[in-house]
One Martini backbone bead per residue (centre of mass of N, CA, C, O) as a GRO file, in nm:
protein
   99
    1UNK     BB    1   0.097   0.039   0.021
    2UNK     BB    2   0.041   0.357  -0.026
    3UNK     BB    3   0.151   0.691   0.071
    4UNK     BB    4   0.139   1.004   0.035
    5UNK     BB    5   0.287   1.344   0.082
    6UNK     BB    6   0.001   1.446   0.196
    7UNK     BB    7  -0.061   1.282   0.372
    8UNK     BB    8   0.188   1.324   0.592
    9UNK     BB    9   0.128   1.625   0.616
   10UNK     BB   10  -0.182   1.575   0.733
   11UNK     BB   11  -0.075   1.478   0.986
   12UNK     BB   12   0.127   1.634   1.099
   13UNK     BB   13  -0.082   1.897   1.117
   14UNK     BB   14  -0.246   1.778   1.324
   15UNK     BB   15   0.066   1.726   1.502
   16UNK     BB   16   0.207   1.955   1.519
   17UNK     BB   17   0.453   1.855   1.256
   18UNK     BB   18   0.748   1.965   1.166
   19UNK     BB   19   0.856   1.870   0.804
   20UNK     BB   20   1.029   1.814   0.606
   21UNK     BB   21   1.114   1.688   0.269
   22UNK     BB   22   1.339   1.445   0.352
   23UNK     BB   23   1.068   1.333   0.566
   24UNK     BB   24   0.867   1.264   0.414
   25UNK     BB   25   0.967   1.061   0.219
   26UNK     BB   26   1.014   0.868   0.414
   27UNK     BB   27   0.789   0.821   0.548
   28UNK     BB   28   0.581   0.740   0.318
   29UNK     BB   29   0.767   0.471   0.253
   30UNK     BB   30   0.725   0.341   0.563
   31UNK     BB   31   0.436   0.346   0.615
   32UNK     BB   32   0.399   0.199   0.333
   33UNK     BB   33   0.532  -0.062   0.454
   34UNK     BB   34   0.359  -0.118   0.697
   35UNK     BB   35   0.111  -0.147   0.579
   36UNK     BB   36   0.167  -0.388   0.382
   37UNK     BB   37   0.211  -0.580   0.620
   38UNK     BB   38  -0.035  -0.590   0.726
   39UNK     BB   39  -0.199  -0.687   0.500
   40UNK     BB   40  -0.057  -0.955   0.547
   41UNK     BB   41  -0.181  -0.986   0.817
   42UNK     BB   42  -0.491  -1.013   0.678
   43UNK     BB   43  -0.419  -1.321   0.532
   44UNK     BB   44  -0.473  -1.467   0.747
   45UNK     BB   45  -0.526  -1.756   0.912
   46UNK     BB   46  -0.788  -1.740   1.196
   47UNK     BB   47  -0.935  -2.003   1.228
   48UNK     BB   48  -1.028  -2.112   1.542
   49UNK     BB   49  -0.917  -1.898   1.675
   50UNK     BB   50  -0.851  -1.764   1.983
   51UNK     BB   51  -0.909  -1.499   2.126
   52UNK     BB   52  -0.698  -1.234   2.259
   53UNK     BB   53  -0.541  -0.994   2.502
   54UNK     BB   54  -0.268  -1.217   2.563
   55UNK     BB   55   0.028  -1.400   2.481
   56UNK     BB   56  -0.031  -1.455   2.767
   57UNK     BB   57  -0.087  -1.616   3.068
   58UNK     BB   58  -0.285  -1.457   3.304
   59UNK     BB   59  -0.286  -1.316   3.646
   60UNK     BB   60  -0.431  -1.170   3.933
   61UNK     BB   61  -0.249  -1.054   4.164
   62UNK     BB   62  -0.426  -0.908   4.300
   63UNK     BB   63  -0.543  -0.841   4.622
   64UNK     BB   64  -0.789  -0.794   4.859
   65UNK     BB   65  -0.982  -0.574   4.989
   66UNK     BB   66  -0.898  -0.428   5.274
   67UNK     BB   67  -1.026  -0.356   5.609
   68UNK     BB   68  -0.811  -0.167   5.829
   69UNK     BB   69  -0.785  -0.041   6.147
   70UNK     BB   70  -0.681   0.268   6.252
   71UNK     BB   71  -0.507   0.485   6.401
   72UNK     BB   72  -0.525   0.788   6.455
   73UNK     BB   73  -0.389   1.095   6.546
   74UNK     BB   74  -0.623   1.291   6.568
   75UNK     BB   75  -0.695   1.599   6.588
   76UNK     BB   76  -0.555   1.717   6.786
   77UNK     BB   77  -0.312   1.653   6.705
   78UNK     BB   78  -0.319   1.806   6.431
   79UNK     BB   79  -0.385   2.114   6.570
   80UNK     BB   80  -0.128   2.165   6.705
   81UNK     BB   81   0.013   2.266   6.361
   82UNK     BB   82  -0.191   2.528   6.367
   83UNK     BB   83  -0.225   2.824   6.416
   84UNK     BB   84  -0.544   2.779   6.343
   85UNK     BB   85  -0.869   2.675   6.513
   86UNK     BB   86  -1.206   2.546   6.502
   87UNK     BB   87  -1.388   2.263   6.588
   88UNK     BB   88  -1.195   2.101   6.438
   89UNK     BB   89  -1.079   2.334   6.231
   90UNK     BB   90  -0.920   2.489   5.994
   91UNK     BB   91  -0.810   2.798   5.977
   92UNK     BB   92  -0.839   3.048   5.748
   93UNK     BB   93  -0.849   3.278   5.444
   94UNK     BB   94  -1.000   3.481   5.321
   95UNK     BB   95  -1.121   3.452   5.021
   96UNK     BB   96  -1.152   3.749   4.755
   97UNK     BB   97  -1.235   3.774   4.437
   98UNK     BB   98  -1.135   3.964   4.136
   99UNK     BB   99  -1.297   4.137   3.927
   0.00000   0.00000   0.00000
């Protein structure tokens, strides 16, 4: 399959990607092996073949989550390194946007 440099140029300026000419024309013939072998390969015979996700097969690592219970600081302790706090939470300043 082929892709014309006006192709090459279109996704180029899509992809806000400045090419000389002299990259224009290499990308064209390389995109165009890329294609022509793609072709090849849907040119495969794939009956019977089960779809996959992934070329090994897989399994999930990963942990159950679990909910464990720990102690936390405690507010108190929080608020002690607060300059101001007010019924246990942080005094901060009033931001008002500018017009």
């Amino acid at each position: 399959m082929t892709i014309s440099t006006d192709d090459v140029m279109k996704v180029a300026d899509l992809a806000r990607l400045t090419i000389d000419d002299d990259l224009r024309d290499r990308l064209a013939v390389q995109i165009g092996s890329i294609l022509s072998y793609v072709d090849t390969l849907e040119k495969a015979d794939t009956t019977g073949v089960e779809p996959t996700t992934h070329a090994l097969s897989l399994f999930n690592a990963f942990r159950e989550d679990e909910v464990k219970a720990r102690k936390g600081s405690g507010t108190e302790k929080a608020m002690e390194n607060a300059p101001a706090s007010e019924d246990g939470s942080f005094v901060v300043p009033k931001i008002v946007g500018q017009g």
